[in-house]
DRENLO-852507 format. One record per residue: residue in one letter; z, y, x of N, C-alpha, C in turn. Coordinates in steps of 0.05 Angstrom, whole numbers, plus 5000, padded with zeros to 4 digits. Layout:
BEGIN
AZYXZYXZYX;...
This chain:
BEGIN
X561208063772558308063775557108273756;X554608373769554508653752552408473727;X552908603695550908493677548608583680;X546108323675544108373664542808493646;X541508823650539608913633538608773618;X537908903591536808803565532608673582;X532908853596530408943596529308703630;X531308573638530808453666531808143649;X532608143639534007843629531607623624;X530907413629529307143638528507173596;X530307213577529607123552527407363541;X527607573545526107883540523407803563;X524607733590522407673606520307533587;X520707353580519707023570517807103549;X518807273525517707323500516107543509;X515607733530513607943542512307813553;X512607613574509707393583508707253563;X509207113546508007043524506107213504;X507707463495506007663485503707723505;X503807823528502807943540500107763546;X500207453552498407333553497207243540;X498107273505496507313483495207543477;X495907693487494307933488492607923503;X492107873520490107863548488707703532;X489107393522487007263518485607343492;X486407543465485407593447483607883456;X484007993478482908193487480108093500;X481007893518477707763531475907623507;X477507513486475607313467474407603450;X476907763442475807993423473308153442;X474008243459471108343476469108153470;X468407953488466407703486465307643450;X467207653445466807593413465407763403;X466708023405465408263392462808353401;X462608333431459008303438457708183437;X458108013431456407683421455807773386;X457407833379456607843347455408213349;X456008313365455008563358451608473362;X451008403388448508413397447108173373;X448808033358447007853343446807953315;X447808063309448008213287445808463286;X445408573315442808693315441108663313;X441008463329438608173338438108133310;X440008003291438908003262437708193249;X438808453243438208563225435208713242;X434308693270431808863279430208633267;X430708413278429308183270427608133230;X430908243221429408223189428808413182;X428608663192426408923187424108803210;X423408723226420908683237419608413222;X420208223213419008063191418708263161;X419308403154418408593133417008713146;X416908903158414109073176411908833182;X411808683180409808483190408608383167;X410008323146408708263120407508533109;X409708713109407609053105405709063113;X404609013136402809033163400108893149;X400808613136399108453130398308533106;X399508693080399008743058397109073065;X397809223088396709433091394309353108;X394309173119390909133128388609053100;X389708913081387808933068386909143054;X389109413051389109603036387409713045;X387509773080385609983095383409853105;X382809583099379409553104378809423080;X379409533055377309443039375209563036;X372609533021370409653020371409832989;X371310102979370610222973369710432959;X368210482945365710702935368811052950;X365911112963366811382971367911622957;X367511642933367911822917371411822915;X372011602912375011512899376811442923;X374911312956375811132970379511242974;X379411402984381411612993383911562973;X383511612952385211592924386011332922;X385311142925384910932913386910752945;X386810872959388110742987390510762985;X390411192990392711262980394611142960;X394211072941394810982913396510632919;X394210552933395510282934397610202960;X396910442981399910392997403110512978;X402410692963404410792957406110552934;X404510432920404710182903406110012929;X405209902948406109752970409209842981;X409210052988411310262992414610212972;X413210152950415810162929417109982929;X416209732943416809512947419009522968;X419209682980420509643005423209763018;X423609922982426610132982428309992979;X429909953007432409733008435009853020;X437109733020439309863037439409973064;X436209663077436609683102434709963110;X433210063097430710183105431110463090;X431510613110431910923100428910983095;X427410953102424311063099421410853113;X419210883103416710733109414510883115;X414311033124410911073135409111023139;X406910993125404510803133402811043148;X401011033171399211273190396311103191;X394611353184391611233186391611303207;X390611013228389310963256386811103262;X385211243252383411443261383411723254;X385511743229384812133224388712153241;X390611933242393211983255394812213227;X394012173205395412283181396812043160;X398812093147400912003146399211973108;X398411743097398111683077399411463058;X402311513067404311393053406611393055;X409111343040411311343051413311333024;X416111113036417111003012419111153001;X419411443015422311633008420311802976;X420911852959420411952929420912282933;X422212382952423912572957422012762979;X420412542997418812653018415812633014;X415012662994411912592984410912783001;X411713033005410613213012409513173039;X409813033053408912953084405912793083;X405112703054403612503050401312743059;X398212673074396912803073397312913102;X399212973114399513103146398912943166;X398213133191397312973206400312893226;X400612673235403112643249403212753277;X405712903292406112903312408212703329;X408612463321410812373335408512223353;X408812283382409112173402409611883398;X411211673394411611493387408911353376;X409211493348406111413331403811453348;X403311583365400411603379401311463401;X402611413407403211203436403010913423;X403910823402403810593381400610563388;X398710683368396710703357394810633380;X395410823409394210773436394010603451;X396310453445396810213461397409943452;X396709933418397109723407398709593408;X401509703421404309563418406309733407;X407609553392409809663380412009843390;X413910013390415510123401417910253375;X420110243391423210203375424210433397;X426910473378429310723386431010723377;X433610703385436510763374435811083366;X436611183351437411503348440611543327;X440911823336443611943320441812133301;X441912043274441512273260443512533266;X442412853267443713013268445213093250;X443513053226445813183202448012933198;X446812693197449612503186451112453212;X450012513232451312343254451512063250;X450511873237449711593234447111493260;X447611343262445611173279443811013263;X441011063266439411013253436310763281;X435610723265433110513290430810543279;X429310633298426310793285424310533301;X423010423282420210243288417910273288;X416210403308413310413303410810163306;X410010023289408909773297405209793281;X404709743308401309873289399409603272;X398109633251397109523242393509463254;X393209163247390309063270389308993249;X386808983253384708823241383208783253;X381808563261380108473277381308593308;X384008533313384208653342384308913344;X383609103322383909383323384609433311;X386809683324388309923310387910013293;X388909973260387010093246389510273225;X391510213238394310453237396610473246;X398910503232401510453245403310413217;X405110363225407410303204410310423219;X412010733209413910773214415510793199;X417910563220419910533192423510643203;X425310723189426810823202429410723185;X430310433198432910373185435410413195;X437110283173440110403176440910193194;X441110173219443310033232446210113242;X446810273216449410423213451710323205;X450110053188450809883172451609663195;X450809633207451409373229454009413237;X454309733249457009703266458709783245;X458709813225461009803198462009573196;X459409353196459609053195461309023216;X461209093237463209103267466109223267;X466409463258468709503242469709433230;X468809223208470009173195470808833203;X469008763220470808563237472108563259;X472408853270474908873281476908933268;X477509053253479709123235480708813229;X478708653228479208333208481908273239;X479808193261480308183286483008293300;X483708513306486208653299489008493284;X488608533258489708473239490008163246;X488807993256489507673272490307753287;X490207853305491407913340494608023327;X494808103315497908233306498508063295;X498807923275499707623259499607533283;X498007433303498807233320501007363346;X501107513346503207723369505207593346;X505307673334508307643312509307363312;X507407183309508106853310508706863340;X507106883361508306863383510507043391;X511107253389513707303391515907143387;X516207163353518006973342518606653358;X516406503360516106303370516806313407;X516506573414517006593437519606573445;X521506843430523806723423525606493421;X524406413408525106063404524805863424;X523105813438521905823463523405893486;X524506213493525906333509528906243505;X529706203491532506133484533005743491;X531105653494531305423494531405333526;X530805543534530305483573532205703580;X532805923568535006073574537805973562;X537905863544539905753535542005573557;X540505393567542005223602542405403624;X539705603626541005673645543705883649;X544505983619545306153615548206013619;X548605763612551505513609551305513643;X549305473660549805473686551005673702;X550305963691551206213702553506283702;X555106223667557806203663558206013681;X557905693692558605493705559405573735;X557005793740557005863767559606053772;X559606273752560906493750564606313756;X564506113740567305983734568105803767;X566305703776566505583795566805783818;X565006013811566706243837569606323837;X571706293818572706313806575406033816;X574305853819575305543824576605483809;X575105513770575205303757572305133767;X573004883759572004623772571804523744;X573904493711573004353697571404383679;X569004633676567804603659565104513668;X564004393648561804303652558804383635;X556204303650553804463633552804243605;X551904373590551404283561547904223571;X548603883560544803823574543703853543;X542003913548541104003512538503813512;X536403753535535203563536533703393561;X532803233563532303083585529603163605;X528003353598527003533616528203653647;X525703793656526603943676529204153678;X529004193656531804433662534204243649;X533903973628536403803637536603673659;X534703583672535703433697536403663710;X536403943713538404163732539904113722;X541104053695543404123685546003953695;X544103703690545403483706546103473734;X543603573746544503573783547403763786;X546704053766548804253772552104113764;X551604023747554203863737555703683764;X553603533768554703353795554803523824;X554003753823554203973849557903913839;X558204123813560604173806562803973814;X562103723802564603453816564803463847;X562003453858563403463890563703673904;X563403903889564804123903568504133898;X567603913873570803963862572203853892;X571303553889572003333921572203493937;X569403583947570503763973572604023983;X573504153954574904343953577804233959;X577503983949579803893941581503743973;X578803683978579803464005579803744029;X578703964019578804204049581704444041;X582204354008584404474014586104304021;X587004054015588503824032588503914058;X586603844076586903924096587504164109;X587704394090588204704095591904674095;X592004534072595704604064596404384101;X594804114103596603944129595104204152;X593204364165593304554178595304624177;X595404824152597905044158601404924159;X601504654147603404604158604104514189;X602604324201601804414225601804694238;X601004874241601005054246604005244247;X604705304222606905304214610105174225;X609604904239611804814247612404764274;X609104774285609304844307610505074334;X611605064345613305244365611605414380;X609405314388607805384404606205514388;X605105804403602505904390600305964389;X599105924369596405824360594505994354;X592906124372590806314364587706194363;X586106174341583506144341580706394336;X579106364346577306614348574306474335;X572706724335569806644328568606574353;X565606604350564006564376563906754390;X564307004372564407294386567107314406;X568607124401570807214412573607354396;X572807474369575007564360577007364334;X578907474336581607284327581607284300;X581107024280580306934251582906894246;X584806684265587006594256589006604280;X590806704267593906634284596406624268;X597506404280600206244263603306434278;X605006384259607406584264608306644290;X607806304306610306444335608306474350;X605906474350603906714365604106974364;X605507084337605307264327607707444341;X610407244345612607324357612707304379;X611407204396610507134424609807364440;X607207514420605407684430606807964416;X608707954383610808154388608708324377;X606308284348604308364343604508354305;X603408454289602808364263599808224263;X599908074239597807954229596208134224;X596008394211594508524202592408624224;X594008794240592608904267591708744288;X591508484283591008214301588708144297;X587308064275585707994261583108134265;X581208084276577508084282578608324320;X580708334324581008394348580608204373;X578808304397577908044418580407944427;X580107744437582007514443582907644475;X580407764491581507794513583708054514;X582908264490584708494492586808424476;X588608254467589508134450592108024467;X590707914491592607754515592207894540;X591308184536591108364558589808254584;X587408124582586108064603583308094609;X583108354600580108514604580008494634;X582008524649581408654675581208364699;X582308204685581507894692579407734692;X578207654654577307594646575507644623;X573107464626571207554598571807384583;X571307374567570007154542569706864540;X566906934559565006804569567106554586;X567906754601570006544626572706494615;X572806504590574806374583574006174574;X572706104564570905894549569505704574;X569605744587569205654612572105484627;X573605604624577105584648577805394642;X578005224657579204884653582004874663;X583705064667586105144670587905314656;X590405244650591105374634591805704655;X592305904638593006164648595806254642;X596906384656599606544665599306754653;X601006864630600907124626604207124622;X603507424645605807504651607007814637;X609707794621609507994604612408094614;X613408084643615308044643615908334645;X618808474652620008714651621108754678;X623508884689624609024707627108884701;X627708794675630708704664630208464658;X627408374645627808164627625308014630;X625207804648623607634651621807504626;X618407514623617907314598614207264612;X615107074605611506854615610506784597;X608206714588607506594572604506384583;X604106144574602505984588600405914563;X597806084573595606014549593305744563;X593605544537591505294550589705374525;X586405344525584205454522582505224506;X581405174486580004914481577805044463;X575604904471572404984450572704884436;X571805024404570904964385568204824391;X566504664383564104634390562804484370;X560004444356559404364339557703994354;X557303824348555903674349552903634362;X552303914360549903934381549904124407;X553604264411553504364434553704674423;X553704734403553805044392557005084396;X557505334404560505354414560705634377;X563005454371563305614347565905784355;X567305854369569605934385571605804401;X573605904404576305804424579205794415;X580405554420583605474404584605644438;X586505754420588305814446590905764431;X592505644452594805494451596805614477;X599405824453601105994477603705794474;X604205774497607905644503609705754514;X611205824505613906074531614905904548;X613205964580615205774601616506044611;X617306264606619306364619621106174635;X623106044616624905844615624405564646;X621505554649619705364661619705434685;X617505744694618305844707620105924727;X622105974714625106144717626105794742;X625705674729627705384741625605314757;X621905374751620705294777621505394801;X621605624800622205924819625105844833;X627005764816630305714824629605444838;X628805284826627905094844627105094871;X625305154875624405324899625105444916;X627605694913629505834913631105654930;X632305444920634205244922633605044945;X631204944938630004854965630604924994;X629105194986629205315010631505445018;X634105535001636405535015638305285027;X637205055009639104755024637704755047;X635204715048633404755086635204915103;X635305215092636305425118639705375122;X640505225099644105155098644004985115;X642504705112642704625127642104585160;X639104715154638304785189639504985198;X641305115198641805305211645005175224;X647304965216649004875229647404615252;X645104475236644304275253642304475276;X642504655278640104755305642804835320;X645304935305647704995324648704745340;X648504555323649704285332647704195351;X645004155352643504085371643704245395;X644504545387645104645418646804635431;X648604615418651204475433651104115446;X650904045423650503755437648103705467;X646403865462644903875487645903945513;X647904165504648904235528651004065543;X652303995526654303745527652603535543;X650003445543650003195543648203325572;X647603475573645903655602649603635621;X651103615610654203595644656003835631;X654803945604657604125604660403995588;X660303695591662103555572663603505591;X663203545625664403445641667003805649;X665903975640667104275638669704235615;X671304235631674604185619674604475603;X673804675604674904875598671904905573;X669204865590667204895558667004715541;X667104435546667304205524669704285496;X670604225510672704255483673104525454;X671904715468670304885457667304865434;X665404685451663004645450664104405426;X665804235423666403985403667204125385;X669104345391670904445358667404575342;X665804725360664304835339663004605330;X661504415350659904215333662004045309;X664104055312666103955291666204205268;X666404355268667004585248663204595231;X661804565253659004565235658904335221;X658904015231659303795217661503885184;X663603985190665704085172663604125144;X663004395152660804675137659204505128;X656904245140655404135127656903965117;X658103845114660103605094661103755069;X662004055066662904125037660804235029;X658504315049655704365030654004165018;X653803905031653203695008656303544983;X658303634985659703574973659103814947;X658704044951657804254932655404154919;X653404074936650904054924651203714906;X653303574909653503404898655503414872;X657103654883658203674850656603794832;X655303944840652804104822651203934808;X650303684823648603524814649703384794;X652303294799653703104771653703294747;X655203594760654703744734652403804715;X649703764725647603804712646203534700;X648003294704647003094698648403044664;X646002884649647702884625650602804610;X650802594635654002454632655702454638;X656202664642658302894657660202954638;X662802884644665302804631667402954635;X669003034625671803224630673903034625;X675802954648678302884624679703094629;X680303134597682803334591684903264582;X687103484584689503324587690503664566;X692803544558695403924553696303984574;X696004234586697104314607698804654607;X700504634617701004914616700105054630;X699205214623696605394643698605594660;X701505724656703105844676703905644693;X705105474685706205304711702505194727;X701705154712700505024732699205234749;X698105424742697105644756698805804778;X701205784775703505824794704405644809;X702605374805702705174827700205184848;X699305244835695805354853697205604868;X698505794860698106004874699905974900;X702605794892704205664918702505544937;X700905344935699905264950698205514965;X696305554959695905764978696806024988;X699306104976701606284991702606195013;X702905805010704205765038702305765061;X699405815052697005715084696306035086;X696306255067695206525067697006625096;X694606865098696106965130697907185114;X699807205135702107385133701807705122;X700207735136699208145121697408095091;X696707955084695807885053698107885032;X698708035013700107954994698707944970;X701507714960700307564928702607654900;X700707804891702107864868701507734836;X703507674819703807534800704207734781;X702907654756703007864728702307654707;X704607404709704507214702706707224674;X705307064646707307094621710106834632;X711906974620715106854626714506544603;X712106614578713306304571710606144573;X711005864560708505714562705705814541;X704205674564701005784552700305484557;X700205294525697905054532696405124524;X694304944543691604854540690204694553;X688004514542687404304543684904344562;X685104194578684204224609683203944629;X681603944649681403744666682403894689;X685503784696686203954721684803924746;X683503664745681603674772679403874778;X678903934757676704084759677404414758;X679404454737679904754740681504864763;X682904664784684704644807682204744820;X679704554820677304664835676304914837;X676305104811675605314803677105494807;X679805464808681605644822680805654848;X681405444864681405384892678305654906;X676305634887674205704904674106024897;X675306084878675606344869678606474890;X680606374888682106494904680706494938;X680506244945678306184973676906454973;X675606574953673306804966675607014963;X677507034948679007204943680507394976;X681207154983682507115008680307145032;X677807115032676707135046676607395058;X674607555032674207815034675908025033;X678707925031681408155027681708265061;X681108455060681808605088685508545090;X685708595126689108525125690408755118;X693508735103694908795088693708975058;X692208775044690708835030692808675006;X691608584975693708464957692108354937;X692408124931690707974919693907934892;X691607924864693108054841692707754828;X695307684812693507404793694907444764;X693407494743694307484714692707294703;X693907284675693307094653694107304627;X692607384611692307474593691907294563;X694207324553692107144522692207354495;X689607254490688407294470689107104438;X687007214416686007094396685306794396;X683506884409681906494408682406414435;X682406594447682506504492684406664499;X684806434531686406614548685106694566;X685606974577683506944604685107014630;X684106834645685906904670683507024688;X685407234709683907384722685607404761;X683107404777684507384803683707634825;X684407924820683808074841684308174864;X682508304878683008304916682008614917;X682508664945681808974948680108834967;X677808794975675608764991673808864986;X671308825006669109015001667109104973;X669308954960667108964926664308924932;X662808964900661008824915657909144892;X656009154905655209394890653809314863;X653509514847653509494815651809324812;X648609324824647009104812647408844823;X648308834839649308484851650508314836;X652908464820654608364807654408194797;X652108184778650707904755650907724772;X649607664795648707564810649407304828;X652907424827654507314847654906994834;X653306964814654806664800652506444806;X650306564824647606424830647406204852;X646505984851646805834881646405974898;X647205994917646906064948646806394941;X647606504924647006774923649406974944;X649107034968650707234979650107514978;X651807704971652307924972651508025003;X653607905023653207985050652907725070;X650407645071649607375087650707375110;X649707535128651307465153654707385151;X656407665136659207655136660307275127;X658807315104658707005082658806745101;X656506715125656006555139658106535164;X659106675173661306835192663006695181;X664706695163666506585142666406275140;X664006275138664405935133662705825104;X662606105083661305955062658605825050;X658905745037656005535030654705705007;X655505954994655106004971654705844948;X655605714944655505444919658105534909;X660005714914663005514908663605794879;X662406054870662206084842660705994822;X658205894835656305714815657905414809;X660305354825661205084818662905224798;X664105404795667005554779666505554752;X662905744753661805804729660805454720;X659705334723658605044717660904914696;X663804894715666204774704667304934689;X667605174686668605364672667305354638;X665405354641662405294618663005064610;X663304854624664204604618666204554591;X668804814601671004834581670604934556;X667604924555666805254535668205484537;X668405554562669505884564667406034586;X667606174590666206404607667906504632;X665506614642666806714674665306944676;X665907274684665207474692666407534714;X665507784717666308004743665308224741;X667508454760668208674756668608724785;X667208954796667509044820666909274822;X668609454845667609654849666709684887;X665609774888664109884921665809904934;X668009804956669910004977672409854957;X672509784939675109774927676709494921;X674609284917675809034905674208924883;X674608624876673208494853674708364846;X673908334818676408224792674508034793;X675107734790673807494778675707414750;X674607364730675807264709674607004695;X676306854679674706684661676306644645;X675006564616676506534596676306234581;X678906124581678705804566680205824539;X678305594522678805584483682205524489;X683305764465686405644463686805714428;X689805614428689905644404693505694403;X694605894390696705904387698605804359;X700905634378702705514355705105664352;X706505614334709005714323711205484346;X712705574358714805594370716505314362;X716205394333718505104322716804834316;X714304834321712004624325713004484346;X714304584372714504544395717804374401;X718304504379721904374383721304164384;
């Protein structure tokens, strides 16, 4: 997980909202504060220079209407504002002016420095607007040389209701906003002491709510992780301990649930795993999340390249099917992967995922190899329909004969007896074709038994071959390439007498006249194999496999001509297999076929035998 910036982290957060909203609120009180005391602090000090101008006011009305003597009057006015005047040199009051209301000349004033003005007539505008209108009038100004702010008062003096001067006075309210300065500086200087306490305290503060969550993050971090045993540190019973607590108990039943879904993950995959059949599951999209091994060998695919690939190109059935309609198919499907040489099927059954309210979360597909299924449905089948045509084809001969027979030609000395041998020869043909199809049947049944016995496999095989040397026709010869001593082995002579019998039988069949049917016995290592060949029509290269199949003929018509049922190498191979040995063939086109088979032997020493 990538770390947290110094500068993004919940504890830096914490102690910047705190500052920040101490700042905001010492900024709105410091504003509010500071114009509240500024404007009162004006309010005061205009206030206590306009109660001094007003007691001036009152001490200069009696100055300027007293009665008298003319000689002196002038002197004597003069004289006593300026006495009045001295009174009034204060911090607050840069200067006093007293203005006679009828000559508008300036006969007083409390600066020592500015006497010289005493005696002039005034031009301030102010003063004759005062004087004219019997109201007072005020002004902020900037002195030019100090650049100080100064407040100029013109307030006229009455007697009897009349103007009988003015009073201009011009104080320092320079002094006020120093006073203002110097309680912001005070002001300030608190706002920073208190930034500092709240910081600090914020801190303290921040660590106490970052502190849990910070034990949760490691908690979280550890649990991604699937440790499960640590747990969060409740520091107190608040809101962020009762998280601490909930998160703690998240932790136990995730533990449960981890615990009980990997349970059921290890019995999945063992399932999965031991199962034969294979097991492909998909999303809703269709593509493949999971597939277990003999899916894997089925389809003849890796896991790697399998995985988020669609299910339908997967089992090659784009050109079939969608998705959609698989998810749909209430049948299982045939996929057929078969070759030119090598037969292979595979049978996919289809099942929804589906949630509880009908949401299809994907599809189990479930593959089974019926090659094997197939193969014996098909032979089956196969089989069927050759016992039908085996059999209907002597009984439609036999019905036509017997019809005719029974229509007056049984009364024909010369066609009856004819017309009986064939319906006897077909009765024949159908009697060793259910005799075939009934040894076949014991053979494929489970309780199917051999008795075996020691036999010498030369004599006895040279007793087989007498027997049919004495019924073989005359232009056939039988040649022997037979060992001079004994060959045991342990045998059911009923049955391998059988296996001879049907092997020499075709031997003899197909041998053109004065042709030569060959018989050896070869031994081996572990087997002997005996072998029986003919010069007949052989049989061509791809047939060959073939010849060991029920009802399988090479040349049907010839085969049927003959007499045979085609059963009688599938009986050879059945009993042969029986012995645990094998049976092949070897033929060539125009030339002849070698039948062979080989039975378990074992060779002894000579003096075992004495």
């Amino acid at each position: 997980m990538k770390k947290v910036s110094f500068f993004q982290s919940v504890h830096v957060k914490t102690v910047l909202i705190y500052m920040l909203l101490i700042i905001i609120a010492m900024q709105i009180i410091g504003v509010y504060f500071v114009r509240q005391l500024e404007a009162t602090l004006k309010d005061n000090f205009k206030t206590s220079i306009i109660d001094k101008v007003n007691i001036l006011s009152y001490y200069l009305e009696e100055q300027l209407t007293q009665e008298k003597p003319p000689e002196d009057g002038a002197a004597s006015v003069e004289e006593g504002v300026r006495r009045l005047l001295l009174d009034y040199r204060s911090g607050d009051i840069a200067e006093v002016r007293v203005i006679d209301g009828k000559t508008l000349k300036i006969i007083g004033t409390s600066e020592p420095d500015n006497q010289i003005v005493v005696g002039q007539k005034t031009t301030d505008t102010r003063i004759r607007r005062t004087i004219a209108t019997a109201q007072s009038d005020d002004q902020e100004l900037v002195e030019p040389e100090t650049g100080k702010r100064i407040w100029v008062l013109v307030s006229p003096v009455k007697s009897n209701g009349e103007v009988i001067g003015a009073v201009y006075v011009v104080s320092k309210i320079e002094n006020v906003f120093g006073q203002m300065q110097d309680i912001n500086r005070i002001f300030s200087t608190g706002t920073a002491l208190a930034l500092a306490i709240t910081a600090i305290l914020g801190i303290f503060l921040a660590r106490a709510i970052t502190r849990p969550i910070t034990d949760m993050r490691r908690q979280a971090l550890a649990l991604a992780k699937g440790n499960f045993s640590r747990k969060v540190k409740i520091y107190g019973h608040d809101e962020i301990g009762q998280l601490a607590a909930t998160f703690n108990t998240l932790t136990k039943k995730l533990q449960e649930a981890q615990a009980t879904t990997e349970s059921e993950r290890r019995k999945l995959s063992s399932v999965l795993s031991s199962m034969t059949d294979g097991v492909i599951a998909t999303d809703r999209r269709g593509r493949v999340i999971l597939i277990n091994e003999p899916a894997l060998q089925m389809l003849d695919v890796s896991r790697e390249t399998v995985l988020s690939t669609p299910l339908v190109s997967l089992l090659e059935l784009e050109e079939e099917y969608t998705f959609d309609e698989l998810l749909s198919e209430g049948e299982s499907v045939l996929l057929n992967y078969s070759t030119a040489t090598n037969p292979y099927i595979l049978r996919a059954n289809f099942s929804i995922i589906q949630k509880e309210t009908g949401f299809v979360n994907g599809l189990i597909t479930v593959l089974h190899d019926a090659t094997e299924q197939e193969k014996i449905e098909m032979e089956r089948r196969e089989f069927v329909a050759n016992v039908s045509h085996e059999l209907r084809t002597p009984l439609t001969t036999m019905r036509s004969y017997i019809e005719a027979l029974a229509d007056g030609a049984w009364q024909d000395k010369e066609i009856a007896p004819n017309f009986l041998n064939v319906v006897q020869n077909e009765t024949e043909r159908m009697i060793r074709l259910v005799n075939d199809l009934l040894q076949l049947s014991k053979m494929d049944s489970k309780d199917y038994k051999l008795s075996k016995e020691w036999v010498d496999l030369v004599v006895f095989f040279n007793r087989i071959i007498d027997r049919f040397e004495l019924t073989k026709e005359e232009n056939i010869n039988f040649e022997r390439m037979l060992p001079e001593k004994a060959i045991l082995v342990e045998i059911d002579p009923d049955k391998l007498t059988q296996v001879l019998d049907n092997i020499i039988s075709n031997a003899l069949k197909y041998s053109p006249a004065g042709g030569q049917i060959t018989f050896k016995i070869k031994e081996k290592e572990d087997d002997v194999v005996v072998s029986i060949s003919d010069q007949g029509m052989g049989i061509p290269k791809g047939k060959v496999s073939k010849i060991f199949t029920r009802f399988y003929r090479v040349d049907k018509a010839r085969t049927r001509k003959l007499g045979g049922t085609g059963l009688g190498l599938a009986i050879a191979k059945e009993m042969v297999e029986a012995h645990d040995g094998q049976i092949w063939a070897r033929s060539i086109e125009g030339k002849g076929t070698t039948i062979f088979f080989s039975l378990p032997y074992e060779k002894y020493e000579e003096d075992e035998w004495n």
